[in-house]
C-alpha beads as a LAMMPS data file, in Angstrom:
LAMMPS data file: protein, C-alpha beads

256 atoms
255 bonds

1 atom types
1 bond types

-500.0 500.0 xlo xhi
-500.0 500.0 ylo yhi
-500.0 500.0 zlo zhi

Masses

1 110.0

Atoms # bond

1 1 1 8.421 30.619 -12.351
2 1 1 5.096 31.725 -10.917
3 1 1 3.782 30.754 -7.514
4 1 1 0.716 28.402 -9.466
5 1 1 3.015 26.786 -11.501
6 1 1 5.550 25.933 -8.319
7 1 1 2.192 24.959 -6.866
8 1 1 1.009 22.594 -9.483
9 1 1 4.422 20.892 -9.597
10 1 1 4.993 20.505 -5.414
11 1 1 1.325 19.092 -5.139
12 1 1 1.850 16.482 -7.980
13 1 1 5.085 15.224 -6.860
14 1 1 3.104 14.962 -2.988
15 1 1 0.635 13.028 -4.370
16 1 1 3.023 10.284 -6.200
17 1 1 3.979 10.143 -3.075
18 1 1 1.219 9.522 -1.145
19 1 1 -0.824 7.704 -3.523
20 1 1 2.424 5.040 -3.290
21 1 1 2.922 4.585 0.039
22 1 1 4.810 7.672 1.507
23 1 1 4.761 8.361 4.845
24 1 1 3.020 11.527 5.903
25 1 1 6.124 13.558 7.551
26 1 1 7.546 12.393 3.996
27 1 1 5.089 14.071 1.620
28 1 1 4.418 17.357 4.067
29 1 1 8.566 17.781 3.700
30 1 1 8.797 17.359 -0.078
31 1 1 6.592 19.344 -0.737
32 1 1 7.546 22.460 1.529
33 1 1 10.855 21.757 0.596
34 1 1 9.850 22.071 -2.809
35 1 1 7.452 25.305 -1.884
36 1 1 10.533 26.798 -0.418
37 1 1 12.561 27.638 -3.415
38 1 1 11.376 30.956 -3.461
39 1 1 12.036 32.912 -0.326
40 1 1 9.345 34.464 1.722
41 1 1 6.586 32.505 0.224
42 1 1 5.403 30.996 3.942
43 1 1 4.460 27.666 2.575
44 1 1 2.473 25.304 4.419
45 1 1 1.232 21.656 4.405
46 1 1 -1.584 19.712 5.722
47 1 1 -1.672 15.600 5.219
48 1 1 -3.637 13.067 5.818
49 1 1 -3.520 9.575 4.145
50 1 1 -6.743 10.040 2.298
51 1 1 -5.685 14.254 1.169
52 1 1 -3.436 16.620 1.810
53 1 1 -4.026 20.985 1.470
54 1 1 -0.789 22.815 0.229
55 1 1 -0.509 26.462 0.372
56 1 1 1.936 29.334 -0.975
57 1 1 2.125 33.105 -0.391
58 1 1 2.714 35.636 -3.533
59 1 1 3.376 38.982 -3.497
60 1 1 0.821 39.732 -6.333
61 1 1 -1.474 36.912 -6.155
62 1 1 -1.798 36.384 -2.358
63 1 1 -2.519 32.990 -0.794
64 1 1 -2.976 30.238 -2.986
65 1 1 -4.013 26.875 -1.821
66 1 1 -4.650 23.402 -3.415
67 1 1 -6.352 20.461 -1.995
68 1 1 -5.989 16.890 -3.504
69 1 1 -7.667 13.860 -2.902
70 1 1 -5.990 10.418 -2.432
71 1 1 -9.260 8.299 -3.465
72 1 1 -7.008 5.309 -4.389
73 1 1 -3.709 4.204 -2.453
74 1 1 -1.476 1.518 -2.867
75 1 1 2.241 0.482 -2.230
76 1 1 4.777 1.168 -5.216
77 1 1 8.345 2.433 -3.388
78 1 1 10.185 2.801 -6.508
79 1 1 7.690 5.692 -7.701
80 1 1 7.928 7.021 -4.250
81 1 1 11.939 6.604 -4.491
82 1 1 11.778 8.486 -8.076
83 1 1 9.559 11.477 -6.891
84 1 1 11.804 11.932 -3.760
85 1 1 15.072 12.215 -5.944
86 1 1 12.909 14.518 -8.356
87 1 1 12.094 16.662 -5.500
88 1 1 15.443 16.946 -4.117
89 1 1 17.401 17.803 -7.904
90 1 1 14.570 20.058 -8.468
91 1 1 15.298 21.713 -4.915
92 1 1 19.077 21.717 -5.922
93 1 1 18.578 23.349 -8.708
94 1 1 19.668 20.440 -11.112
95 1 1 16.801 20.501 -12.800
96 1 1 14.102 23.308 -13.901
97 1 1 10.204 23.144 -12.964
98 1 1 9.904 22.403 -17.187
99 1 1 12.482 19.480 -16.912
100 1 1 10.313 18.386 -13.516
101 1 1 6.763 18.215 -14.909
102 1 1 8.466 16.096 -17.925
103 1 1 9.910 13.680 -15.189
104 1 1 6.669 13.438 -12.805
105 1 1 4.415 12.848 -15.890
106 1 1 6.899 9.897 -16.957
107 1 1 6.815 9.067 -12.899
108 1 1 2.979 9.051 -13.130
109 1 1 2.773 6.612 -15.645
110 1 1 5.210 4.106 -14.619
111 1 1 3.656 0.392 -15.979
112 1 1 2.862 -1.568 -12.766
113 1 1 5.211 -4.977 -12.535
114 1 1 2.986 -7.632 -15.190
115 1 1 -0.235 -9.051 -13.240
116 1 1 1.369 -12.795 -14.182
117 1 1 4.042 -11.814 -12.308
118 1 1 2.603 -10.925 -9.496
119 1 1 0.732 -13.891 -9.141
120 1 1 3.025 -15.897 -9.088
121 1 1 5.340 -13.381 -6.997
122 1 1 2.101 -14.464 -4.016
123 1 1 3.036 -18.242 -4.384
124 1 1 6.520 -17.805 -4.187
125 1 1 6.208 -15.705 -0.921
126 1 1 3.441 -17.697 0.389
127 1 1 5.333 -21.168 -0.378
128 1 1 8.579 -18.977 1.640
129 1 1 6.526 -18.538 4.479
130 1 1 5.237 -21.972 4.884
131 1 1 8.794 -23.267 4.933
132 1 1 9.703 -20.692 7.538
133 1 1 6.906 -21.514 9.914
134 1 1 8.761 -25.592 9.799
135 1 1 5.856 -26.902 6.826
136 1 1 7.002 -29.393 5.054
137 1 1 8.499 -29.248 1.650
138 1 1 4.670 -30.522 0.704
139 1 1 3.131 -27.941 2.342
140 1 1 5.307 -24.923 0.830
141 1 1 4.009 -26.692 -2.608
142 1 1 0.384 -26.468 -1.272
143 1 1 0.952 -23.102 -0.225
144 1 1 2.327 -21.948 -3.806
145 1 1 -0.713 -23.186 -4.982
146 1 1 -3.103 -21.498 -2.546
147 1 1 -1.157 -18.152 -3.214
148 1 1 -1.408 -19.050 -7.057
149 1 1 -5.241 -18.660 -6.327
150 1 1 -5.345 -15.779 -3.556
151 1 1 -2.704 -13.715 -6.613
152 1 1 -5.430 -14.318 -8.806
153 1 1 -8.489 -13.449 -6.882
154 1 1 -6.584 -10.233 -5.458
155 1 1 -5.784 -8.942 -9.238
156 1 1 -9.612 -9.806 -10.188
157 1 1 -11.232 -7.754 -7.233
158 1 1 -8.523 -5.013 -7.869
159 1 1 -9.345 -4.695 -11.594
160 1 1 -12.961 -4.283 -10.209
161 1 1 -11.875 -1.385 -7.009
162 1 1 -13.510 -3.798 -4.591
163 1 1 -12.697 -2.190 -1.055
164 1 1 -9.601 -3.182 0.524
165 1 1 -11.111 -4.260 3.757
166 1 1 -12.866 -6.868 1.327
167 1 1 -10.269 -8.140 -0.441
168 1 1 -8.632 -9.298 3.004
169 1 1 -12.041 -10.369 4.452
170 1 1 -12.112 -12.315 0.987
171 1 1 -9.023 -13.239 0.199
172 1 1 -9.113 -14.890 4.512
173 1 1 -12.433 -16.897 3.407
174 1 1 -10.555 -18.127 -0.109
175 1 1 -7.021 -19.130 1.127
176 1 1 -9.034 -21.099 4.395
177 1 1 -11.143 -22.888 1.875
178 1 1 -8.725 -23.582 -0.717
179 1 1 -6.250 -25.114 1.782
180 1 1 -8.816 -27.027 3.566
181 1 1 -9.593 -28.255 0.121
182 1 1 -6.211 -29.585 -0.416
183 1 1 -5.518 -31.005 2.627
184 1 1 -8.630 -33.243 2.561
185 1 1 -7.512 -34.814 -0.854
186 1 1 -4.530 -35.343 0.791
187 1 1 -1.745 -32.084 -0.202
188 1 1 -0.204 -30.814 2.397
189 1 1 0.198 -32.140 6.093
190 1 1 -0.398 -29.096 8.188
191 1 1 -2.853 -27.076 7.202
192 1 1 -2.202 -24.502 10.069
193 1 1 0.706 -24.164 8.160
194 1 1 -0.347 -23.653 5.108
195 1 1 -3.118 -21.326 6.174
196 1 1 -0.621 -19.152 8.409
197 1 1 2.247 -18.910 5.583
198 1 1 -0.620 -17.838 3.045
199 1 1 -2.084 -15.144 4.726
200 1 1 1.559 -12.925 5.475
201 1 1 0.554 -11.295 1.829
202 1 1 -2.609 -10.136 3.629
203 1 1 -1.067 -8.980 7.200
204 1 1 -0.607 -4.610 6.835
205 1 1 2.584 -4.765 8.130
206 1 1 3.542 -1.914 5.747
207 1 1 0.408 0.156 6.944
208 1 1 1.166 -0.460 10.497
209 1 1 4.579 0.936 10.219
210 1 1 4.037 4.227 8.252
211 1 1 1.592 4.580 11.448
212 1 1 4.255 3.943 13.875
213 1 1 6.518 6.119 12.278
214 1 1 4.067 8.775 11.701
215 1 1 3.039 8.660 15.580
216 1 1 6.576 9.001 16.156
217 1 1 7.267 12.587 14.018
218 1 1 4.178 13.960 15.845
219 1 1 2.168 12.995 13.147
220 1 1 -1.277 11.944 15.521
221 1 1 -3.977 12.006 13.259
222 1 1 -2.226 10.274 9.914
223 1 1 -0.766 7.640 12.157
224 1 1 -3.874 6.949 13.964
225 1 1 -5.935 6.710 11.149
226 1 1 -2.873 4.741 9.406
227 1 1 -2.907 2.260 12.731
228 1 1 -6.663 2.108 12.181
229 1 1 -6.373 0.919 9.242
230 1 1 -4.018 -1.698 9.996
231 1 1 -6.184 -3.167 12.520
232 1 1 -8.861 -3.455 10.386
233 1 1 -7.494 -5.137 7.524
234 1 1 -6.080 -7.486 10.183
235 1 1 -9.765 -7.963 11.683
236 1 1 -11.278 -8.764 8.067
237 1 1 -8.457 -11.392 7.639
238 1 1 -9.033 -12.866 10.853
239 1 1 -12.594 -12.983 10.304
240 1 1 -12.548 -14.531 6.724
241 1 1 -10.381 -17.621 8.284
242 1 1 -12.942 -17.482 11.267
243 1 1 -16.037 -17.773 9.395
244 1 1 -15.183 -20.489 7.280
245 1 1 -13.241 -22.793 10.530
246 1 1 -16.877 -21.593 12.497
247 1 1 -18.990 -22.773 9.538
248 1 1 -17.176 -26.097 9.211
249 1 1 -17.074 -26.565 12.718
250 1 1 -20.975 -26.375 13.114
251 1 1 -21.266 -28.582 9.886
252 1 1 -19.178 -31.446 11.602
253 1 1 -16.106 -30.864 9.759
254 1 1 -13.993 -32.988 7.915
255 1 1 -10.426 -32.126 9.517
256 1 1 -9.079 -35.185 11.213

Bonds

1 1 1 2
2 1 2 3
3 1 3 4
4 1 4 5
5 1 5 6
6 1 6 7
7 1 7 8
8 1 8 9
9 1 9 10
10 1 10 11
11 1 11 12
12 1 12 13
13 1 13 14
14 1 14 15
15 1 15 16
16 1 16 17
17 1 17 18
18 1 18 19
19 1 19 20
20 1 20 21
21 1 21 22
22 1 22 23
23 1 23 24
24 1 24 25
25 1 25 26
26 1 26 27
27 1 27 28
28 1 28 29
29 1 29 30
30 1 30 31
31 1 31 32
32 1 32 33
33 1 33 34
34 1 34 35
35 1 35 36
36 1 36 37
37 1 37 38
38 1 38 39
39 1 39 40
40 1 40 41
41 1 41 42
42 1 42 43
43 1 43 44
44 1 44 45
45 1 45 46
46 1 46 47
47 1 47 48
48 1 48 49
49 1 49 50
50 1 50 51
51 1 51 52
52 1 52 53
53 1 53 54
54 1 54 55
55 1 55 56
56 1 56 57
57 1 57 58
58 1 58 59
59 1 59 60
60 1 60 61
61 1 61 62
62 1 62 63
63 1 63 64
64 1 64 65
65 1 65 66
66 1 66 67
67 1 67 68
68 1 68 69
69 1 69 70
70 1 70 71
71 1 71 72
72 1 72 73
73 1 73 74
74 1 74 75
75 1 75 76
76 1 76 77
77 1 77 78
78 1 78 79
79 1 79 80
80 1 80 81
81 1 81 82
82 1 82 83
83 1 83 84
84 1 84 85
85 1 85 86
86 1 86 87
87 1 87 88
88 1 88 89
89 1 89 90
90 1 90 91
91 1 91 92
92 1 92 93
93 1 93 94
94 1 94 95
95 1 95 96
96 1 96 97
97 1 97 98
98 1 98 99
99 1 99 100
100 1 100 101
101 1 101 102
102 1 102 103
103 1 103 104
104 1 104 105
105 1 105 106
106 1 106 107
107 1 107 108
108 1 108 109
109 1 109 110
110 1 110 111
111 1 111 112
112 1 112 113
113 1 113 114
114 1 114 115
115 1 115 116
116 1 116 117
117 1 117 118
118 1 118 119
119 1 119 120
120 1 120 121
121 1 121 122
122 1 122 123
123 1 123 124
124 1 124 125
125 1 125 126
126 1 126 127
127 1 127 128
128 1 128 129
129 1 129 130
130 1 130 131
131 1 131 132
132 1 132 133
133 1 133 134
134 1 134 135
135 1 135 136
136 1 136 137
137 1 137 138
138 1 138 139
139 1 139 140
140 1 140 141
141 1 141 142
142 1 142 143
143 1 143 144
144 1 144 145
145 1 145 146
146 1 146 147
147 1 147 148
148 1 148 149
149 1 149 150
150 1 150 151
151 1 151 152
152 1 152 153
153 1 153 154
154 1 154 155
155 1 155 156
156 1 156 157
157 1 157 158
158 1 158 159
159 1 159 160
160 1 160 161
161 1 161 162
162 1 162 163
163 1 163 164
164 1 164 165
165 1 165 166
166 1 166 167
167 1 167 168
168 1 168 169
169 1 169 170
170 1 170 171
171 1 171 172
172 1 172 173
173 1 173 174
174 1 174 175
175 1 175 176
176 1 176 177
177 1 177 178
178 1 178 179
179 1 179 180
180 1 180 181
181 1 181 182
182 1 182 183
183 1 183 184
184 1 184 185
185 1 185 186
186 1 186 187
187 1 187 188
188 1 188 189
189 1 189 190
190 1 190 191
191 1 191 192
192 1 192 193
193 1 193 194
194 1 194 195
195 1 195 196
196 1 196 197
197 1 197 198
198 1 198 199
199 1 199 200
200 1 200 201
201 1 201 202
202 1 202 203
203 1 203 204
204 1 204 205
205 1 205 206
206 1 206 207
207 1 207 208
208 1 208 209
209 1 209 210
210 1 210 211
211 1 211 212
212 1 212 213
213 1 213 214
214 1 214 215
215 1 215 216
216 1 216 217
217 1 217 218
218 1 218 219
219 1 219 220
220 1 220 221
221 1 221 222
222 1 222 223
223 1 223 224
224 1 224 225
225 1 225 226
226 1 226 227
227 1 227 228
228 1 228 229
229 1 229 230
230 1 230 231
231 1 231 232
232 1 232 233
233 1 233 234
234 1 234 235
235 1 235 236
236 1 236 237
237 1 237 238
238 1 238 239
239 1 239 240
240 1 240 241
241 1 241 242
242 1 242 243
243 1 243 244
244 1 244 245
245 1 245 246
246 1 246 247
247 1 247 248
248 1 248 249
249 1 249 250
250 1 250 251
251 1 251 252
252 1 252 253
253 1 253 254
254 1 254 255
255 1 255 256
C-alpha cells in the first residue's frame, strides 16, 4: 500500500467521523492511528469541527497532506460507531485497505432513519418531556402534537440547508405559537409546560458536551468553537420563544 492510498482511506474514515458527530481528540486519533501502520511515516493531524489537515511522510514521495472540509455536520453515532470499529480492524490488521474502502463507501451511504419516523420520534420525546416536567397527561398530548409540527418544520428547512442557528431561532417562534394556539382553544393546561418539554429537541446538549470533552483533552480551539456553538443555538431558541411572548405581550395577549 502506498502512502496516497493510506492517505485517502485515514482522511475518509476522519471525516465519517466528524461529519457525524465525533469528537475532535476522536477523529485526530483514528486517523493517526490509522496513518501509523507504516512505521516512520511521522503522521500528523490538525481538527477543527468545520476541517481537519492530515499529513504523512514517504520515503519517495515526501510529505503529503490533505485538507477536507466539513461544510455539513450532523449527529448519526452509529456511522461514527461503524467507522471507529473500521479503523481499529483495519489497524489490527483484520482487514486490508481494499476490504476498508469497500466498508467506508457502504458506511458513507448508510440510509438516514425514515423522515416519518423521525417526526414522530419529536412528539414522542417532546410528549416524554412534558410528563417529566409534572404536565398533565393533556399536556404531554399537546406536546406530541406541537413536536408533530416542530418534526415537520425541522425536516422541511433541512431538505432546504437552512442554517442551523435558524432552524432553532425558527423552530423557538413555531413551537411558542403552536402551543399558545392550543392552549387558547382549550388543549393543554400549562403551557409553560408544554413550551419547556417541546423545546429539549432544540437544547445542544450534544454540542455542548463534545466541547466539554474536547476542552478537557487539551483540545482549546475545537471545544471553544464547539461551546460557541452551543450557546448560540441556545440564544436563537431563547429568542424565537422571546419574540413571540414580547410580541403578544405588547398586543395585549390572550393568556389568562
Amino acid at each position: 500500500m502506498d502512502e496516497q492510498t493510506l492517505l485517502n482511506f485515514a482522511v475518509g474514515v476522519g471525516e465519517v467521523m466528524l461529519a457525524n458527530g465525533a469528537e475532535t481528540h476522536r477523529v485526530e486519533d483514528t486517523v493517526e492511528r490509522i496513518l501509523s501502520v507504516k512505521e516512520g511515516r511521522m503522521p500528523e493531524t490538525f481538527v477543527t469541527p468545520t476541517g481537519f489537515f492530515a499529513s504523512i511522510q514517504g520515503p519517495l514521495t515526501g510529505t503529503i497532506t490533505k485538507f477536507r472540509r466539513i461544510s455539513r455536520r450532523s449527529i448519526n453515532l452509529e456511522k461514527v460507531t461503524r467507522a471507529n470499529s473500521l479503523s481499529r480492524n483495519f489497524v489490527a490488521g483484520k482487514i486490508t485497505l481494499h476490504e476498508g474502502f469497500a466498508e467506508l463507501e457502504r458506511i458513507e451511504k448508510m440510509l438516514p432513519f425514515s423522515r416519518n419516523l423521525v417526526v414522530v420520534c419529536y412528539g414522542a420525546v417532546c410528549s416524554s418531556f412534558a410528563l417529566l416536567f409534572n404536565g398533565t397527561i393533556y399536556d404531554a398530548l399537546a406536546a406530541f402534537f406541537v413536536g408533530i409540527f416542530l418534526g415537520i418544520i425541522a425536516e422541511l428547512m433541512e431538505m432546504k440547508k437552512v442554517s442551523p442557528f435558524l432552524v432553532s431561532l425558527l423552530g423557538g417562534v413555531s413551537i411558542t405559537i403552536i402551543t399558545l394556539a392550543f392552549y387558547h382553544f382549550g388543549f393543554g393546561t400549562n403551557y409553560n409546560i408544554v413550551i419547556t418539554g417541546c423545546l429539549m429537541p432544540l437544547v445542544p446538549g450534544f454540542a455542548l458536551t463534545n466541547s466539554i470533552r474536547d476542552i478537557m483533552n487539551g483540545d482549546f480551539i475545537s471545544g471553544t468553537a464547539r461551546l460557541v456553538e452551543a450557546l448560540i443555538t441556545a440564544v436563537a431558541v431563547a429568542a424565537g420563544v422571546g419574540i413571540v411572548l414580547s410580541i403578544l405581550n405588547l398586543l395585549g395577549g390572550f393568556i389568562s
